[in-house]
C-alpha positions in Angstrom: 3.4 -22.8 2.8 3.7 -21.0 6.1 7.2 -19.3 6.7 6.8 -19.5 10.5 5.4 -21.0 13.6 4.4 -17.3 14.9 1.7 -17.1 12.6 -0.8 -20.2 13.6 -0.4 -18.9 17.1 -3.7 -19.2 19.2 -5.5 -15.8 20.1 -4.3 -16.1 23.7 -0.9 -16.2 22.4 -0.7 -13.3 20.2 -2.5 -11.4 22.6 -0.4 -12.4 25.5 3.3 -11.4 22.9 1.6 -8.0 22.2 0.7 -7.6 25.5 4.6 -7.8 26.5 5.9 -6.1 24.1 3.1 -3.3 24.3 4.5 -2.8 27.4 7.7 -2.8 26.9 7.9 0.2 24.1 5.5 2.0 26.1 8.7 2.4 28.9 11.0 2.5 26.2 9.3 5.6 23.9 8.7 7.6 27.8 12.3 7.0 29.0 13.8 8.1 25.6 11.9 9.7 23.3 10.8 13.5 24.8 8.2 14.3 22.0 6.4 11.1 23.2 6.9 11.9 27.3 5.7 15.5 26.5 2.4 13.9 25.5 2.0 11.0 27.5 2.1 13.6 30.4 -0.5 15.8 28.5 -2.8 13.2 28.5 -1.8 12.1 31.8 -0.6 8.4 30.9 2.2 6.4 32.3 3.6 3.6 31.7 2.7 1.6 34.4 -1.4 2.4 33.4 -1.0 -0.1 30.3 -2.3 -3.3 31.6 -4.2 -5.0 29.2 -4.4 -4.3 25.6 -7.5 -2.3 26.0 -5.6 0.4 27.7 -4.2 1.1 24.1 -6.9 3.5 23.1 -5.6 6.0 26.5 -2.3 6.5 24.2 -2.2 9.4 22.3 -2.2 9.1 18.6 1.0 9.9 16.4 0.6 11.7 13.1 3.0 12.2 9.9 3.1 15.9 11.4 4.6 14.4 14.4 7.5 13.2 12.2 7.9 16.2 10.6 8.0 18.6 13.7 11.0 16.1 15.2 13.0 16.1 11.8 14.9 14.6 11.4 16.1 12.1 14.2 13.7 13.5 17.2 11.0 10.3 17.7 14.4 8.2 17.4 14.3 6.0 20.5 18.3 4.9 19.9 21.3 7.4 19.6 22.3 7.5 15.8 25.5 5.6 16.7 23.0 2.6 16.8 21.2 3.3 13.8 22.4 0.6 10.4 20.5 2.5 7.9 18.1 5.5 7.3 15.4 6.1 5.1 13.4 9.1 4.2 10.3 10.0 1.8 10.3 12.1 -0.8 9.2 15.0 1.0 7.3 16.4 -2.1 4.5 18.1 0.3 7.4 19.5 3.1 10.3 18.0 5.4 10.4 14.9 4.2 9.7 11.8 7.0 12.6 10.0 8.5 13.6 6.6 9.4 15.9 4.5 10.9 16.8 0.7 11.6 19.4 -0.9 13.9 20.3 -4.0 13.4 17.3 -5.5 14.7 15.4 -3.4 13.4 16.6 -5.0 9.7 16.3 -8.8 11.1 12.8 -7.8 11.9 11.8 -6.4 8.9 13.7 -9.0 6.7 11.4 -11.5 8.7 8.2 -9.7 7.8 8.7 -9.6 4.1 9.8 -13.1 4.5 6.5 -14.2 5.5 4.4 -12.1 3.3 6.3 -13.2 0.2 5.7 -16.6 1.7 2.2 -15.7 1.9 2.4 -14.7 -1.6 3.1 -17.9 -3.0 7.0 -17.4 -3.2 9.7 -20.1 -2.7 13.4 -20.5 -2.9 12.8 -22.1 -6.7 11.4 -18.5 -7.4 13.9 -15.9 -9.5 12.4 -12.5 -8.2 12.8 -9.3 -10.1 12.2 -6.4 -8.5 11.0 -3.0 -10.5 11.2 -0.8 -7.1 13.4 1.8 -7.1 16.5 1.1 -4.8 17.6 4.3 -2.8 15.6 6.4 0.1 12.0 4.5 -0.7 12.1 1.5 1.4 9.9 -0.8 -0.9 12.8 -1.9 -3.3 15.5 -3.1 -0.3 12.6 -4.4 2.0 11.2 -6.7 -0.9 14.9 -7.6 -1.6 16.1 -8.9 1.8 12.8 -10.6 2.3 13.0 -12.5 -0.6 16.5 -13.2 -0.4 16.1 -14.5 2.9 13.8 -17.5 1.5 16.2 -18.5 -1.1 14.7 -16.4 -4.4 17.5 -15.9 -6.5 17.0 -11.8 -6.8 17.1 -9.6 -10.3 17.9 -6.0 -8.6 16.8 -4.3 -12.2 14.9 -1.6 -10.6 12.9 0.8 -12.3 13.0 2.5 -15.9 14.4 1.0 -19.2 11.1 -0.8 -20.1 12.4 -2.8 -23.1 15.5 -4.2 -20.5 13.4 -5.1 -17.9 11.3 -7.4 -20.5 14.8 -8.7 -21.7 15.7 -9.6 -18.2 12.6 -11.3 -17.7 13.0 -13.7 -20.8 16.7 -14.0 -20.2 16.9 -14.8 -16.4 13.5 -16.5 -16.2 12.1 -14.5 -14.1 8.8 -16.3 -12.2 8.2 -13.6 -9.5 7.8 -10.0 -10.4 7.5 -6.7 -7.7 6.4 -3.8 -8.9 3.5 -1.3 -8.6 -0.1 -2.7 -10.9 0.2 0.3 -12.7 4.0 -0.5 -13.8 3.2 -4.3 -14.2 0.9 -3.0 -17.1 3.1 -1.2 -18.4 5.5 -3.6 -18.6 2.7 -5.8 -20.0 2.2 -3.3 -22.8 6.2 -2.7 -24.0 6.4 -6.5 -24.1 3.7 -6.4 -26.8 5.5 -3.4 -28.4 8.4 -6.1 -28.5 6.8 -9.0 -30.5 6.8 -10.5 -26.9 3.5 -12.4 -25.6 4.2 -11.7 -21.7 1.5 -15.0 -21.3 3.4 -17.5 -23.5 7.4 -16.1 -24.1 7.8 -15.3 -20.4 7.4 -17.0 -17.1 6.1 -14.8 -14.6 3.8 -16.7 -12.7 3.6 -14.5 -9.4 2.9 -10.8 -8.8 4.0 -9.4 -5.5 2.4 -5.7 -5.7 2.3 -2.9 -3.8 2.6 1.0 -3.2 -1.0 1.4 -5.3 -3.8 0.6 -4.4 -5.2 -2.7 -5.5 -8.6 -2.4 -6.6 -10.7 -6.2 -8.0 -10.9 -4.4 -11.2 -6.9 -3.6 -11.3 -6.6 -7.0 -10.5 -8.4 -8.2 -13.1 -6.3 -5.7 -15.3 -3.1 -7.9 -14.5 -4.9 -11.3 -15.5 -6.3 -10.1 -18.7 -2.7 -9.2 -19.4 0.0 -11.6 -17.9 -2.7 -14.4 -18.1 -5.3 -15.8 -15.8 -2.9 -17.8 -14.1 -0.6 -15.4 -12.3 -1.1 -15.3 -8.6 -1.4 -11.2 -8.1 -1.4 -10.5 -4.1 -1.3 -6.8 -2.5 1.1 -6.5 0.3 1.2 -3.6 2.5 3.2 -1.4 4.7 4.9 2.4 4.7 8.5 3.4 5.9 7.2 5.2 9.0 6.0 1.9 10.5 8.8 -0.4 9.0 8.5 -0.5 5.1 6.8 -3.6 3.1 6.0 -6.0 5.4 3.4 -5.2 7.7 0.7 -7.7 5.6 0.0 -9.3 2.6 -2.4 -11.6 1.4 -2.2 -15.5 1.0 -3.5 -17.1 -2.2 -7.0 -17.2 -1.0 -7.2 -13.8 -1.8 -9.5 -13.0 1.3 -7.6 -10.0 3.0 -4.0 -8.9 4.2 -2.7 -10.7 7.1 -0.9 -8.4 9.7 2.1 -9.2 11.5 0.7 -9.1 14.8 3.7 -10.2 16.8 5.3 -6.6 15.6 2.0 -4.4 14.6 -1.1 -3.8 17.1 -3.7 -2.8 14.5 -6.7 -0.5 15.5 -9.8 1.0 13.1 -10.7 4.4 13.9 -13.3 7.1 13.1 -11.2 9.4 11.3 -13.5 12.1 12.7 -14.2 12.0 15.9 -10.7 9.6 16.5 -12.9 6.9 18.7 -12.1 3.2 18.4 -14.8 1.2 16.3 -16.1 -2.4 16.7 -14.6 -5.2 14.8 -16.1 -5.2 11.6 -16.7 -1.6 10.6 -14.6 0.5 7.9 -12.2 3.3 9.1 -9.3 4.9 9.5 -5.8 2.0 10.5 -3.9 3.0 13.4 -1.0 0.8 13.9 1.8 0.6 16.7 4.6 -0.5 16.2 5.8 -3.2 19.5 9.0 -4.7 18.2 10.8 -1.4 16.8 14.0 -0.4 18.3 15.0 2.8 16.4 11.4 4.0 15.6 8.5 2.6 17.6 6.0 4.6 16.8 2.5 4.4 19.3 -0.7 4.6 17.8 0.5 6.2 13.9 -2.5 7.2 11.9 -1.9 5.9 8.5 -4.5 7.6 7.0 -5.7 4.5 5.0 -8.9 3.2 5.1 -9.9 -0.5 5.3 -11.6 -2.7 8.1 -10.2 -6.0 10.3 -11.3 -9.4 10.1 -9.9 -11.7 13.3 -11.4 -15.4 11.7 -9.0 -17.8 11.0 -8.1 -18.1 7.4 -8.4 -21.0 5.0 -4.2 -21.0 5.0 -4.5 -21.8 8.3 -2.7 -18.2 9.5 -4.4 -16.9 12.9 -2.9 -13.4 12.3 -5.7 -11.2 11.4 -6.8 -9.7 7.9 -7.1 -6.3 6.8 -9.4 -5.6 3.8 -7.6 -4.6 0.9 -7.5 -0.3 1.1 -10.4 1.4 0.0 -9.0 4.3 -0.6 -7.1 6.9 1.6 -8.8 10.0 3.9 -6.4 12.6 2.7 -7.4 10.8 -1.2 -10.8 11.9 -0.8 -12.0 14.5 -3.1 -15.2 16.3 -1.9 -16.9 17.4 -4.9 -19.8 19.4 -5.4 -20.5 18.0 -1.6 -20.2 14.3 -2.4 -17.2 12.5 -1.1 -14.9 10.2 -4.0 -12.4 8.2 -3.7 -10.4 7.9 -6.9 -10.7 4.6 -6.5 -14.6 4.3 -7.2 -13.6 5.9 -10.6 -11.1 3.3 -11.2 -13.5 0.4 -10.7 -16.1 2.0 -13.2 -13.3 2.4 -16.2 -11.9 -0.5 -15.8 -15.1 -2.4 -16.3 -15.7 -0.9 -19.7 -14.5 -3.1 -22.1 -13.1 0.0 -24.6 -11.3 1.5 -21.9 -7.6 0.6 -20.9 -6.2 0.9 -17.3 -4.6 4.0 -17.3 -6.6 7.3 -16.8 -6.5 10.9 -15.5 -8.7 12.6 -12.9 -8.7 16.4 -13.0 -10.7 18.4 -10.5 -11.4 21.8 -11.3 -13.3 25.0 -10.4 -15.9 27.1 -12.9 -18.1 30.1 -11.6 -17.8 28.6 -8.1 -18.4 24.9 -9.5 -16.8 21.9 -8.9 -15.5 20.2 -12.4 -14.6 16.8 -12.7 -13.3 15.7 -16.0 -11.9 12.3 -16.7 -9.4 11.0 -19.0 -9.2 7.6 -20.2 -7.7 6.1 -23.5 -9.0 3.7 -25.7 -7.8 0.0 -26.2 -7.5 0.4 -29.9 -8.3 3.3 -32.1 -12.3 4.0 -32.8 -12.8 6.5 -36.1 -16.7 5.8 -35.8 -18.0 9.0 -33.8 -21.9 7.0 -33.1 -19.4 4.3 -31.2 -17.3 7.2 -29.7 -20.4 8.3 -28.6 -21.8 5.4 -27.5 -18.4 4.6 -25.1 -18.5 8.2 -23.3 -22.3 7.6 -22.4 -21.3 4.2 -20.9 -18.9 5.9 -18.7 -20.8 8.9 -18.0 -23.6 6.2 -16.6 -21.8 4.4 -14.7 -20.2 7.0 -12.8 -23.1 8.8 -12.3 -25.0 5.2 -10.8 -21.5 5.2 -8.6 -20.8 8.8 -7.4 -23.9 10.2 -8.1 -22.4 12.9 -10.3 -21.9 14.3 -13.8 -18.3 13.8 -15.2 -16.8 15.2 -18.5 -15.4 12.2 -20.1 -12.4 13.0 -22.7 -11.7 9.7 -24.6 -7.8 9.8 -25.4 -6.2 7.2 -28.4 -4.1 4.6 -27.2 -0.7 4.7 -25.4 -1.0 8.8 -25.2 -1.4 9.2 -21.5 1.3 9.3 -18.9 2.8 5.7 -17.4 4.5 5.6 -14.4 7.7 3.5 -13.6 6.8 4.1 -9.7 3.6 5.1 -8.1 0.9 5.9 -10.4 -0.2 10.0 -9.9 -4.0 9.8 -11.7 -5.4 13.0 -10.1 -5.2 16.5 -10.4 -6.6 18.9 -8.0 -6.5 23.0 -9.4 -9.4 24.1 -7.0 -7.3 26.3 -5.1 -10.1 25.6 -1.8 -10.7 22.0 -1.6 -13.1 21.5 1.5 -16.1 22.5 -0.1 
């Protein structure tokens, strides 16, 4: 099912909307927004220079330091007498980011998430429990209002209270679950704590999951657990651009489609910040062309993936994002070799001994990089030749991966940390982390 007509558009036509509304925020952002006419003028851009999309790349980029250095309301293109609602991030790592929605703003969004839950194989039949947390983070309303808008009867349980959730899920009959992969395992693994097969006693048929990364292997996680059946999609989006919303993947599994009617997306070289050909893996930038309250020009999400403009088998002319592949400012440069916790993940969740949730810590000894990993066993192993056995698997594998040595530190089961929200797996102690 396709939620609406904007979305088989012909090239010409998306192109000729973004165009338009390009424009159109271009003025708006210079006329109203003085962090964003400061550097216009700096790079010598006006408005009237964008003509075609091309002229995009001439803007300057917009960073999460940009957001910071205005906090909190000072890339607001709306006086906060139009604002209906602000978000913010945690703001773990400094000032925490800002956002705001007018009305608009919400009907635009709501229409987003409508489409990718669409996309996602939700109807109006669906009962959709969602195990975000509700409050500043903008994953748990944006999911809700999406949904709600195509008719899912909505379970608001949130996060936390493991064994209530699961009693929810049998109670309500929930068929649609939101959450993070690494809380949907969780929940997978209280259920079986219960007495409760999550494949046979419940009725979850649909995963709509987000704020992790969704790696094949994690994927696979989710199937081996909730069954082979459950459609598992990865949606995508963060609340400096609009929230959940900006993409998600249809049930042939073959990318994220973008919103292209609201989002210009671009693939940059992190590095040297030049635009690449279609096709190659970098850095998405994204502008935002519908935004009233926060339309942000060119915003670096730091997020690495690639685009892919061929019509999909759904029929949707939007076009596809690769699932992330990790994150620039995820990277860990160790002993010289760039990782991406995500590598790591793939290689322990393709050991059969090995359960999904692990622990990266990086470390420093006489001026050496350390990485040790922990991981924990699917059932307990008293056999020391086997224990053995496991840890050289891993140490293998990793090595053939990231072409590096790894302490492995097998755990027992259900002794590491689970996360209700968005999984933390690594720890950094080097105190210098660039080389």
């Amino acid at each position: 099912m396709i939620w609406s007509k904007e979305e088989t558009l012909s090239r010409k036509e998306i192109e000729e909307i973004q165009l338009k509304r390009l424009q159109k925020t271009v003025a708006l952002v210079y006329d109203k927004v003085p962090a964003y006419k400061k550097k216009f003028d700096e790079a010598g851009i006006k408005p009237s220079d964008i003509k075609c999309l091309a002229d995009l790349s001439k803007l300057p980029l917009t960073t999460k330091e940009d957001l910071r250095d205005n906090y909190p309301f000072g890339l607001f293109a709306v006086d906060k007498d139009d604002l209906v609602r602000i978000h913010a991030s945690s703001g773990t790592t400094g000032k925490p980011t800002v956002v705001g929605y007018t009305k608009n703003d919400l009907d635009m969004w709501t229409e987003c998430v409508a489409r990718i839950a669409t996309m996602g194989g939700a109807t109006k039949k669906d009962v959709a429990q969602i195990c975000f947390g509700y409050g500043m983070f903008t994953g748990a309303l944006g999911l809700h209002y999406g949904l709600e808008k195509i008719g899912a009867t909505i379970v608001p349980s949130s996060t936390g209270n493991s064994e209530k959730q699961i009693m929810y899920m049998r109670d309500f009959g929930t068929t649609l679950l939101v959450a993070t992969p690494s809380y949907a395992l969780r929940l997978a693994e209280v259920a079986k704590s219960m007495g409760i097969d999550v494949k046979t006693d419940l009725n979850v048929k649909i995963g709509l999951v987000g704020s992790e990364l969704l790696t094949d292997a994690m994927r696979e996680e989710m199937h081996k657990m909730w069954g082979k059946d459950i459609l598992v999609t990865s949606n995508y989006g963060m609340s400096e651009l609009i929230g959940p919303g900006v993409s998600g993947e249809c049930e042939y599994l073959d990318g994220m489609h973008i919103n292209e009617d609201y989002f210009i997306p671009e693939i940059i070289d992190p590095i040297t910040q030049e635009v690449l050909p279609i096709g190659q893996k970098g850095e998405l930038v994204v502008t935002c062309i519908s935004k009233e309250a926060l339309p942000l020009i060119r915003y670096r999400t730091k997020d690495i993936t690639r685009l892919n403009y061929d019509i999909c088998k759904c029929g949707r002319t939007f076009c596809r994002m690769d699932n992330l592949m990790g994150r620039t400012d995820d990277m860990l440069k160790i002993r010289g070799v760039n990782v991406f916790p995500s590598q790591i993940e793939e290689v322990i969740l393709s050991v059969d001994e090995i359960g999904p949730h692990y622990e990266i810590i990086v470390s420093r000894d006489n001026h050496c990089d350390k990485l040790e990993i922990k991981v924990e066993l699917t059932k307990p192993t008293d056999t020391f030749k086997e224990l053995q056995a496991i840890e050289k698997n891993i140490k293998s594998k990793l090595r053939v991966v990231l072409g590096l040595d790894a302490i492995i530190k097998l755990e027992s089961p259900n002794t590491l940390k689970r996360f209700e929200g968005k999984a933390k797996r690594v720890t950094d102690l080097r105190t210098n982390k660039n080389n």
